[in-house]
C-alpha positions, 0 to 999 in steps of 0.5 A: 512682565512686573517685578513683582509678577516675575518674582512669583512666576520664577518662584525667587518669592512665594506670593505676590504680595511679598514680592510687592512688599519687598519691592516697596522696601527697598529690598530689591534691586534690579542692575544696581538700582532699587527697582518698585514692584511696576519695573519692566523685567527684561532678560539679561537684568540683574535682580538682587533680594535681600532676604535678612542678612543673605543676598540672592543675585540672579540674572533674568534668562526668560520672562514668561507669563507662565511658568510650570514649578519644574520649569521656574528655575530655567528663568534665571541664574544664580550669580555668586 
């Protein structure tokens, strides 16, 4: 699944196209490296997002192409 697909589906990000455009800036990194919004997700990646001055760190659990809002959180973990 997309980058941008994923950020969606997990909810990390409301809509796509922010998801994309925070690909495009180099606000997200997926295993230490700045990752375009076409990037392969595979489970076990490191996804970080910058948010303004806060950073999210997450590792992939399950790529689904659907995903129910109570089921979105079961596609990752958050890491400190």
């Amino acid at each position: 699944m997309r980058l941008d697909k994923y950020l969606k589906v997990s909810r990390l990000i409301k809509r796509r196209t922010v998801a994309n455009d925070a690909c495009d800036t180099q606000r997200v990194t997926v295993n230490g490296r700045e990752a375009k919004a076409s990037y392969q997700v595979k489970v076990g990646d490191i996804v970080e997002i910058a948010f303004g001055n806060r950073q999210l760190r997450v590792r992939v659990l399950a790529v689904p192409e659907h995903a129910a809002k109570q089921d979105a959180q079961l596609m990752y973990e958050e890491i400190e």
